[in-house]
Each structure stands twice: as structure tokens, then as C-alpha cells.
N, C-alpha and C positions, 0 to 999 in steps of 0.2 A: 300300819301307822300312817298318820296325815302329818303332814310338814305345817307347821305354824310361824309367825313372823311375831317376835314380839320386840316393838318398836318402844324406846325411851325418849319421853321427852323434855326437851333443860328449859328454863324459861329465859328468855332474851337479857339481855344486856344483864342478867347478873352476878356476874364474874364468877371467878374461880373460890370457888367453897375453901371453908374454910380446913389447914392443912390436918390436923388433928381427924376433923368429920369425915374428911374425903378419902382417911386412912382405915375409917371404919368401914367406910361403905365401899372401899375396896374390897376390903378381909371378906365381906356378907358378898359381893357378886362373884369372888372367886370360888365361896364356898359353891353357890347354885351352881358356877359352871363345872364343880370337880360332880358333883352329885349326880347333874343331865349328863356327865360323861360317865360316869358310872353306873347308871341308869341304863345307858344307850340311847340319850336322847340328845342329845349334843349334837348338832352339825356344822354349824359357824356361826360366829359373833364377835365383834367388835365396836370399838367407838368410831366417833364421825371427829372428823376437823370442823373449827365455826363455820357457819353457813356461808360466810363473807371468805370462804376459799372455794364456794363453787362456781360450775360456770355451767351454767345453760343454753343448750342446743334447742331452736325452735325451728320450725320449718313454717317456711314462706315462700308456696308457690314452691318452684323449681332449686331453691338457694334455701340454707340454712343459716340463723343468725344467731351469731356465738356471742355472748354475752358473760360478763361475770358477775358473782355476788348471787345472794340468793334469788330465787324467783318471784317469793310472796315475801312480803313482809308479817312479820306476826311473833304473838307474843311469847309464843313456844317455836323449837324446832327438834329434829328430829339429831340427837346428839348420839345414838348409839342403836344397836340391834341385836338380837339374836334370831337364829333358826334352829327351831329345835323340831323333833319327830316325837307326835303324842298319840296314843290311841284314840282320844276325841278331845272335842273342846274344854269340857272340865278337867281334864288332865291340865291340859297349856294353860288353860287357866286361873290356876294352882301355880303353876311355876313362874305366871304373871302376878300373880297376887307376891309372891316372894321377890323376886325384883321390886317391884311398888314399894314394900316395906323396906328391903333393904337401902334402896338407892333413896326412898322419900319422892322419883318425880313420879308423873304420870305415863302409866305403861297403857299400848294398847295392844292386845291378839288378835289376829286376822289369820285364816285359815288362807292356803296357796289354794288355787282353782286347779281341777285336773286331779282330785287325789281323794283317794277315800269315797 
């Protein structure tokens, strides 16, 4: 099995969904995740805090410059993830496509290097 990263992502400034929706789309990602655990494909996954809670390390020359707040500006970011372990890419796929519908945002899959 290859390790896969499947990334979710919220679009910028607009806020928190509404409570009702968010309750659906809870019920639909906990189901995915009881299933990849049932499955054996589950490895880890969670949400992100907003982007305006990170802080970036860049290197410069000899010294590193610590900064906060996101890096890039932009109209998505990257609000959540999973790793799951799939026999190939249309497996992960498949279980990217169900996130996408569940959640409504934009999923993407990228296979780990080193594997398979």
C-alpha cells in the first residue's frame, strides 16, 4: 500500500458555515473516517487552525526569519488533511472524491515520494 495526502481546502474570509450544514458535513467526514479505519486505511488526519495562526521560518544566509501569519496570500488555504494508505491512486482517489462531496470544498491527492 502507498501513503496518500489528501488535502482540503476552505476559501478565505468566509467564515464559519452555517451551524445546521457544518453538522451534516461533520456526520459525512466521520463516517469516511470510521470506514478508512475499518478499511485499514486510516493513518492520520485532522483540521488546521486559520492561516493567521501560523508562523513561518525562512532562512536567510546564516539566520532564520521568524514571522507570523500565513505565507502566501490567497483565496483558498489549506484547512484540513488526511493520510490515508491506498493500493493505488484510484483507490485514494475514491476516497477523495467522498470528502469533496461530503465536505462541498475542494480536495486534492498527492501520493508521498519513497513508496510504492
Amino acid at each position: 500500500m502507498r501513503q496518500y495526502l489528501i488535502s482540503m481546502y476552505q476559501p478565505a474570509g468566509a467564515g464559519r458555515p452555517d451551524p445546521e450544514f457544518l453538522a451534516g458535513v461533520m456526520r459525512e467526514v466521520d463516517a469516511i473516517g470510521r470506514e478508512l479505519r475499518e478499511a485499514g486505511c486510516w493513518v492520520f488526519g485532522n483540521g488546521l487552525h486559520a492561516p493567521e495562526t501560523a508562523t513561518v521560518l525562512r532562512p536567510r544566509g546564516d539566520e532564520v526569519l521568524v514571522t507570523d501569519g500565513p505565507y502566501v496570500e490567497g483565496k483558498e488555504y489549506l484547512g484540513g488533511f488526511t493520510i490515508i494508505n491506498a493500493p493505488d491512486l484510484d483507490a485514494a482517489l475514491d476516497w477523495g472524491r467522498r470528502y469533496a462531496l461530503a465536505t462541498t470544498l475542494p480536495i486534492e491527492v498527492r501520493p508521498f515520494q519513497g513508496e510504492g
